[in-house]
C-alpha positions in Angstrom: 51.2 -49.4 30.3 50.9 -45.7 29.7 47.4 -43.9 30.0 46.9 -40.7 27.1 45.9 -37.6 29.0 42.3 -36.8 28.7 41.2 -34.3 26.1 39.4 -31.9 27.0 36.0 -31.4 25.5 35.7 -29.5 22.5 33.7 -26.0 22.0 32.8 -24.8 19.2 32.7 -20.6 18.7 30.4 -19.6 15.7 31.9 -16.4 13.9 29.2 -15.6 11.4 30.1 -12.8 8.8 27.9 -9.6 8.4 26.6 -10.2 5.3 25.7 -13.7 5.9 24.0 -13.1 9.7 20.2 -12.2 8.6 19.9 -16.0 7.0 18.9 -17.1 4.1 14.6 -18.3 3.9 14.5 -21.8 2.2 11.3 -24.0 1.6 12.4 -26.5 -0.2 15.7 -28.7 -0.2 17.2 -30.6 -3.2 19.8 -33.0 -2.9 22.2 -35.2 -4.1 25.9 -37.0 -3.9 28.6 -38.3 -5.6 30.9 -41.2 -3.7 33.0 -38.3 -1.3 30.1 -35.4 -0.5 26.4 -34.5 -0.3 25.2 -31.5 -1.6 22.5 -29.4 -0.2 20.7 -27.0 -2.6 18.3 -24.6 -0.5 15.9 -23.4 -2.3 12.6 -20.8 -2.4 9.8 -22.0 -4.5 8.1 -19.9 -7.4 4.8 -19.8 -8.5 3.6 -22.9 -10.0 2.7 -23.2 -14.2 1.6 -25.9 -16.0 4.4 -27.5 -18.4 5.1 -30.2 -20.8 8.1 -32.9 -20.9 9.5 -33.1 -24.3 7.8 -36.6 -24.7 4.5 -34.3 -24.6 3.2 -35.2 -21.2 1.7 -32.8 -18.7 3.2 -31.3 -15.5 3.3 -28.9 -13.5 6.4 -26.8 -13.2 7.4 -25.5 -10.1 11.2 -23.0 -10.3 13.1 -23.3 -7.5 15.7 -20.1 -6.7 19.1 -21.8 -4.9 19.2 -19.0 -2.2 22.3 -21.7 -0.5 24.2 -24.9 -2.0 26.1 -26.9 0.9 28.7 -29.4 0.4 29.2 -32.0 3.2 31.2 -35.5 3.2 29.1 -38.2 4.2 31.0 -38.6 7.7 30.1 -35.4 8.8 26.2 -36.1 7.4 25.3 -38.2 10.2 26.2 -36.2 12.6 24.3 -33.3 10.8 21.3 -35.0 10.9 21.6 -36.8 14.4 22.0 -32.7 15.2 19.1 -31.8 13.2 16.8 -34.6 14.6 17.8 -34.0 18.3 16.8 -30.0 17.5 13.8 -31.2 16.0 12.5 -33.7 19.0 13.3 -30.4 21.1 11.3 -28.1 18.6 8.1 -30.5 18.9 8.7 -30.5 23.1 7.9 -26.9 22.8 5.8 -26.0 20.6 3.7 -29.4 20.0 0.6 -27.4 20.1 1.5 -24.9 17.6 2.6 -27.0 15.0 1.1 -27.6 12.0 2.7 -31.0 11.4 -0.4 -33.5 12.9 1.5 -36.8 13.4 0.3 -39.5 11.4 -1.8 -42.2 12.3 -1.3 -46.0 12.0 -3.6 -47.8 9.3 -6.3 -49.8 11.0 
């Protein structure tokens, strides 16, 4: 019976190009998937106007700029999001009191 030698864990090294290290500011996300990848549009919201459909009804219409659009398979998604929730728990750890999320209540 042969044992494999143990790998060694894995490290990841960011190398972020200059023109892409200030970040991009996003408040909204849009997405949306076909059977091999998810794609993330990041967007900024514009100013809000009121609209109609072509059927006549009312809206309100709200542009959204793409400032990002991110392609990801749907096996690396769950570890993206376990990621994203585990920053997230740590975020509320720390700055609980400062945020201006309230968490939601339970009906009675």
């Amino acid at each position: 019976m042969t044992t494999e030698p143990e790998q060694p864990p894995l490290h990841f090294e960011f190398n972020i190009p200059e023109a892409l290290s200030s970040g991009s500011y996003s408040n909204f996300l849009g997405v949306w998937h076909t059977a091999h990848e998810f794609t993330l549009d990041f967007a900024v919201t514009q100013p809000a106007n009121p609209a109609q459909t072509p059927d006549g009804q009312s809206v309100t219409r709200v542009p959204c700029q793409v400032v990002a659009r991110v392609k990801v398979p749907p096996t690396v998604l769950f570890d993206f999001l376990r990621t994203l929730n585990e920053n997230l728990d740590q975020w509320e750890r720390t700055f609980q009191s400062q945020s201006p999320i309230q968490p939601q209540q339970p009906p009675e």
